[in-house]
C-alpha angles and dihedrals in degrees: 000000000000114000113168095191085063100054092044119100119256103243085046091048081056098034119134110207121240100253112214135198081261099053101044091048111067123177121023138321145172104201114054113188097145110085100041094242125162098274089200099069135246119306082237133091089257111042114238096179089116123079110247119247094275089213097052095223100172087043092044082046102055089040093054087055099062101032090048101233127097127262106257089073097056126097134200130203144169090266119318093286090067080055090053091049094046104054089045079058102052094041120022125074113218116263093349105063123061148217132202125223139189119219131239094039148100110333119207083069083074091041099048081050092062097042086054090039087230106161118253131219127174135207108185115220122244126273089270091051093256132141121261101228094177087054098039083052091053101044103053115081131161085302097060105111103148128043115178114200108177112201136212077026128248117246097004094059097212124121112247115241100284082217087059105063093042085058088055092044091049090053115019101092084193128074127288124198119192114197115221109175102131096038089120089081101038128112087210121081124245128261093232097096081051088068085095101056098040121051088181090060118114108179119193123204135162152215095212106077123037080010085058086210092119085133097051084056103221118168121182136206123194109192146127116303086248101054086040090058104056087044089058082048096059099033111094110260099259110028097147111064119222090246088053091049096059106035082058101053087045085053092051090062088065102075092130098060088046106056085051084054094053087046099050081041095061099042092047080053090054096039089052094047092058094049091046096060091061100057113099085225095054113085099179142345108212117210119274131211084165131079085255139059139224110225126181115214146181097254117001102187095049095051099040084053087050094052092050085052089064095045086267117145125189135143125271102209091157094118082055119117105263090004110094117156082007128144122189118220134202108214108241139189114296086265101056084048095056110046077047089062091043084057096048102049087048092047088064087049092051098046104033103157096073122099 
């Protein structure tokens, strides 16, 4: 049975949140003198002088419209590793609680778990980047608060058995956080309409990637009122700037362009994919539900040094667990694509002699 008073530290169970001017002055007003701002305005064209509304109503709002739960049970951070950070805080005692995590996979979950000195404990998914449910079952004990499940998966691409995680959900009496942000180009639906049926679900989305707002850092949580109220209680008061906060809410208008986005974006993956396999260097091209491919190659680490030659960036992830030979790479315009493939298909011309 899931109790998440039970799970909570002690010290956050007792907690007491900072109260800021924000918080204490709720309706409207035309004289502020509470929060020792500058009263004379922002060097700047748009005046920031003022805090930000540390709960970020109009934002949760709009974003309740779209995602189809209300907006209690949203939660905003400064990107989703503020959200990580966030939840190892609220639940796991230093050196004595543990997560489990599922390599290869996102890794400032593994990060945020040093900083908080919360015991890892890894359980690698299978050749095919699935998760080991005999071995999941076998690793967590009484000391098990925090299960990450990224899907679909950074840096594999694929979407995790949907069956899976419900397994998980229904017996897990932890957390589980299930990491969609790349959901936007998955077949598979998101967990977010599941909230009501799992008190234990945490869901993470993002602004930074089919939002194309990564420099904005918005970082989203979809869970239960309760879990979402003891995370408002732990962030700083006011985590999300002003600027942050509009620019978010202009960019939510915007659902149209963004959804053409998400489709170009999908057929560029596929038509890359397919380039890509018939390149020599190119071992295999694992399947993608992401708006990036895994791709194994000959020799990772010297193409990935010729394409930088050429003012090429992608990502080396072959000293990653399961990922040997392998690049990771970010699906670009149709453009970008194509002067990769142009390099790649002169890389096997000028060195010839690796196979």
């Amino acid at each position: 049975m899931f109790d998440l008073n039970k799970l909570l530290r002690n010290n956050i169970r007792q907690l007491v949140p900072y109260s800021s001017a924000r918080d204490e002055f709720k309706g409207e007003a035309r004289i502020f003198l509470d929060a020792n701002e500058n009263s004379f305005g922002s060097p700047l064209p748009t005046d920031y002088n003022r805090y930000p509304d540390p709960m970020q109503w109009k934002l949760k709002y709009k974003l309740a419209d779209i995602k189809g739960v209300p907006p209690q049970h949203i939660f905003i951070g400064n990107g989703s590793d503020e959200v990580i950070d966030v939840l190892y805080r609220a639940l796991c005692n230093p050196g004595v609680d543990n997560v489990i995590l599922c390599p290869p996979t996102y890794g400032m979950y593994e990060v945020s778990a040093h900083i908080n000195d919360v015991v890892i404990r890894q359980v690698s998914l299978t050749e095919d980047f699935q998760l080991d449910m005999p071995a999941l079952q076998q690793a967590i004990d009484e000391n098990t608060k925090l299960i990450f499940v990224c899907s679909p998966n950074n840096p594999t691409a694929n979407s995790i058995n949907r069956e899976d995680i419900e397994l998980l959900l229904n017996n897990f009496e932890g957390v589980l956080v299930v990491d969609e942000a790349y959901i936007n180009f998955a077949r598979q639906k998101t967990f977010i309409q599941e909230l009501t049926e799992y008190p234990n679900l945490v869901v993470m989305q993002t602004l930074s990637k089919a939002w194309g707002l990564a420099a904005l850092r918005v970082g989203m949580a979809f869970a239960s009122e309760d879990i979402i109220q003891v995370m408002n209680k732990i962030k700083p008061p006011y985590n999300i700037s002003q600027a942050a906060q509009e620019l978010a809410l202009q960019a939510l208008e915007n659902i149209a362009q963004v959804n053409e986005w998400i489709r170009e974006t999908v057929i560029e993956r596929d038509r890359l994919a397919a380039s890509l396999e018939k390149l020599p260097l190119v071992v295999k091209v694992y399947p993608s539900d992401a708006n990036f491919i895994l791709a194994k190659t000959i020799d990772a680490k010297a193409i990935y040094q010729y394409l930088v030659t050429l003012g090429i960036v992608v990502r080396d992830r072959s000293r990653v667990e399961l990922c040997a030979g392998c690049l990771r790479i970010t699906v670009g315009t149709p453009d970008e694509n194509e002067k990769l493939i142009a390099a790649l298909a002169d890389y096997k011309i000028e060195v010839g002699s690796i196979k």
